[in-house]
N, C-alpha and C positions, 0 to 999 in steps of 0.2 A: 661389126668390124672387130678384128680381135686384138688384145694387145699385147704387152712387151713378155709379160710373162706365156703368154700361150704362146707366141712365137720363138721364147726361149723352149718351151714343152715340146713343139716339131723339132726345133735343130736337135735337141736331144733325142728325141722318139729316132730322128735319120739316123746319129750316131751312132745310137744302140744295135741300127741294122746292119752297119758297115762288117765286114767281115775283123774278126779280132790277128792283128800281128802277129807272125809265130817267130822263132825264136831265129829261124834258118836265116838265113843269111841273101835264098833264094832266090833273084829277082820277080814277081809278079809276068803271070802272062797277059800282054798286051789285051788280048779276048777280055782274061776275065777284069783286069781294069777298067776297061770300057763298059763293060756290066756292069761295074759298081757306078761308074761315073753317070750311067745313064738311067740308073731306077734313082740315085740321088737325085740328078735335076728333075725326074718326074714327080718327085717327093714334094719337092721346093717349090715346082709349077700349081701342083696341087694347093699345097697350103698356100698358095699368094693367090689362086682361083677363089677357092672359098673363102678368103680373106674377103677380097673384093667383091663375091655375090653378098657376103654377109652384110658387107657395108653398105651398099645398092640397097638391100630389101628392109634395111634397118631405117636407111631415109626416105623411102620409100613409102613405110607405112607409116612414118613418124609426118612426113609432109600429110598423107591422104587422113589420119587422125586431126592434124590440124585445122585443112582444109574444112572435115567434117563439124567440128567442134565451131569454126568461127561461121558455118552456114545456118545450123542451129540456136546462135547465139544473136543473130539477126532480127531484129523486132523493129515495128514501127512505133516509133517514136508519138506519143500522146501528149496534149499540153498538161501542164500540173504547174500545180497552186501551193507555197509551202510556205513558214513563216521564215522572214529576213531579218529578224530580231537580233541587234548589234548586243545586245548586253550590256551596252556602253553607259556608265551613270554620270557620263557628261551630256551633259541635256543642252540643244541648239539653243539660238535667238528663236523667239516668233516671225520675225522677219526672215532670216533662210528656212524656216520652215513653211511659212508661206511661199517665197521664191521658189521652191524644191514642190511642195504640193501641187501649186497654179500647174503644171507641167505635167500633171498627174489627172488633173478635175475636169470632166466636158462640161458642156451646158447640152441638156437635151431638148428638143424644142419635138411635140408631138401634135401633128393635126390629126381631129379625128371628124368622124360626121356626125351630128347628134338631133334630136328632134328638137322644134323650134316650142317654145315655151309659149302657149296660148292661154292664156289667163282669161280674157273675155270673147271669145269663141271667134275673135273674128279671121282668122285664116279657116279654120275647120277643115276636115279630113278631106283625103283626096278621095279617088273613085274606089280606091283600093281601102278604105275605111285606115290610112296614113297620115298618120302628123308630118308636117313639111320638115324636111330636114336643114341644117346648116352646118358650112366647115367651121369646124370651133379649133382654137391653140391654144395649147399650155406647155406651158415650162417646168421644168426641174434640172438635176446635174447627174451627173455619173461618174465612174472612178475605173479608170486602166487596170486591169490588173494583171494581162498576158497581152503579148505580142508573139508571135511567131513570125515565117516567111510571107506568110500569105493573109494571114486575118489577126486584128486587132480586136481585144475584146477589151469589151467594161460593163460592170455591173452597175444596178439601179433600184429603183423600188419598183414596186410592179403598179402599181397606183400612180407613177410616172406617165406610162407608157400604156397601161390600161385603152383596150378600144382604139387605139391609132390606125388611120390608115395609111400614114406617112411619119417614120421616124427620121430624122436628121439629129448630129451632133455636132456639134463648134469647140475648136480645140485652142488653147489658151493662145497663138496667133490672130485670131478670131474666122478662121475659114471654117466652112460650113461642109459636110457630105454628110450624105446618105448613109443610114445606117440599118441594120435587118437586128429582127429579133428574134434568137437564137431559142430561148425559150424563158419560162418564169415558174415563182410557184406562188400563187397564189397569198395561202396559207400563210407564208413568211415575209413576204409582199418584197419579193426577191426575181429581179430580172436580168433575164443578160442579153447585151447587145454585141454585134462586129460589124464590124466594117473591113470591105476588103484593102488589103496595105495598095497593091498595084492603084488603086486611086487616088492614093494619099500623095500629094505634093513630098518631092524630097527636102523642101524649107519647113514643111510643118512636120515631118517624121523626123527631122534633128531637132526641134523645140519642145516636142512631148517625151513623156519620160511614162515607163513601169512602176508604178507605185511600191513602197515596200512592205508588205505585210507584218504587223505585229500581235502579240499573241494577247489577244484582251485577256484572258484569263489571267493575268500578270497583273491587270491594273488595280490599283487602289484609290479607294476615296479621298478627295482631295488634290491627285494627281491633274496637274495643270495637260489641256487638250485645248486642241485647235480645228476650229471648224470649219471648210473651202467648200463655199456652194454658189450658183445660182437663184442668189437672194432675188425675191419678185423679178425674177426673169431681165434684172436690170446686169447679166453679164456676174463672172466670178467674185467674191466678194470675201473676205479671211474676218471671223470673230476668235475669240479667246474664251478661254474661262476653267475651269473645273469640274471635277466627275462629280457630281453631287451625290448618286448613290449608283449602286451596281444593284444587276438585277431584281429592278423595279420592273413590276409588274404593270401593265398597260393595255387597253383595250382600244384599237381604232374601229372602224366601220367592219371590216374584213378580218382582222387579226387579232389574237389576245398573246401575248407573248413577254416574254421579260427584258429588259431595256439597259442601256446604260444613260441613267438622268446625265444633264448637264446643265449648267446654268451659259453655255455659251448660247448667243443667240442662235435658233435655225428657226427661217421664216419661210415662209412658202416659197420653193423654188430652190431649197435651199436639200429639197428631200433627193436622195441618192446620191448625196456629196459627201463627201470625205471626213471623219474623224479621225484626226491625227492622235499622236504620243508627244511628248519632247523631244523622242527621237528621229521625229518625222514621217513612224509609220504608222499605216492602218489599222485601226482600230475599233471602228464603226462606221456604218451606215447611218447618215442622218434621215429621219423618216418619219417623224412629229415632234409635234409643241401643243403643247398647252394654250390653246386658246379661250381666253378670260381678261375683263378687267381686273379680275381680283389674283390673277395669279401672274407671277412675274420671272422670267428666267427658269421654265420649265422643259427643254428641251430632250428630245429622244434618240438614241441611234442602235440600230441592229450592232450585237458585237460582232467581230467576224467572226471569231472563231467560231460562232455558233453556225455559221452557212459557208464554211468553208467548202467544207466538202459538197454540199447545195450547189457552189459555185464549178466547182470540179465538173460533179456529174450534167450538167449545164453546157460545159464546156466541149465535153466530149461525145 
């Protein structure tokens, strides 16, 4: 499209062609005025032509670049995992942070099949030279930490859910469904479960909440933490307490890895439940204690930051 100045360039470029005034007095003959008159308007049709294709091909290609550009800009959309960390150094009550947590925490309940314990031979092997089997359950807890349209995830310890041939989770309502297990790793004794939302009751999808992620690597010793699990499978349960050391080194059956101690209680049942902040985000996975009469207030939890990304590529 052109403009005020290029349009001033043609009236002038016409002008320059008009035949120059002479001095006579002469009247013009009609012929040749009509010649001028008429390469002028063809001048003027012209420059308002190309005016107007310039303008066409200019949005033209300016639309088909746009188009192009927002077609290649087109991706599908991935779940992801990042920290929520308020910065904030006004630190809750433990009571809305429990209220705010419970909304966050499942209880996982895992049947699995396991061989029957024969101490004095008397069941003995089947034909198939097999020890009898039996449905056994156990408990533990798990933590939200994506929702999407379609699937709900929560993370756990892999020592939860080890062996199940039936996972189910109970959400702080106390309704129960069915849950699939997405995958784990072993090694860091890190699991991830979902469940699909279209199951989910719409009273318990407004009661549960996305946990918020915090960035352990922030914490320090002595910082006050709160713990929400699946104590002995007796339903959710909130303790308190303090970081008693950072990466503490720790050896269970399956993992040797570095820990954040706590002196909050976490008891059995209580493993893949939530370690809070003040702020009321995430900050570990609860996932042992110290079991002794001689030791007291020894508990453990994955930081997150360290399986963040664990939990990511899990996810996707």
């Amino acid at each position: 499209m052109y403009n005020n100045q290029e349009y001033m360039s043609i009236n002038h470029e016409m002008e320059s062609n008009l035949p120059k005034p002479s001095n006579s007095n002469a009247p013009k003959s009609p012929k040749k005025k009509n010649r001028i008159f008429t390469k002028a308007v063809a001048i003027a049709l012209s420059a308002a032509l190309f005016g107007g294709v310039a303008g066409g091909s200019f949005y033209g290609v300016n639309t088909l670049l746009e188009n192009t550009i927002a077609t290649q800009n087109v991706q599908v959309a991935e779940p992801s995992l990042s920290y929520t960390s308020t910065t904030s150094s006004q630190s809750l009550d433990v009571s809305d942070i429990a209220a705010q947590g419970l909304t966050s925490v499942v209880s996982v309940t895992n049947i699995s099949v396991q061989e029957v314990q024969n101490y004095f031979g008397i069941f003995g092997r089947n034909s198939r030279g097999q020890m009898p089997l039996q449905e056994t359950t156990s408990c533990g807890s798990g933590v939200i930490v994506y929702m999407s349209n379609s699937e709900l995830y929560m993370v756990t310890n892999y020592h939860v859910v080890e062996d199940a041939t039936t996972l189910s989770v109970t959400f702080v309502d106390d309704q129960t469904y069915e849950a699939e297990l997405c995958g784990y790793d072993e090694s860091m004794d890190i699991a991830l479960l979902k469940v699909d939302v279209s199951t989910i009751s719409s009273d318990t999808l407004s009661q549960i909440s996305v946990v918020s992620i915090g960035n352990s690597d922030d914490m320090v010793v002595g910082e006050q933490v709160v713990a929400i699990g699946n104590a002995l499978g007796y339903g959710q349960s909130v303790t308190t307490g303090i970081v008693s050391a950072l990466n503490r080194s720790a050896s269970t059956e399956s993992t040797s890895s570095t820990y954040i101690q706590t002196d909050a209680a976490i008891n059995p049942g209580n493993s893949g439940g939530a370690l809070l902040n003040m702020n009321g985000e995430l900050v570990g996975i609860n996932t042992a204690k110290v079991s002794s009469t001689d030791v007291e207030g020894m508990g453990y939890a994955i930081p997150i930051s360290q399986v963040l990304d664990l939990i990511q590529s899990l996810m996707n």
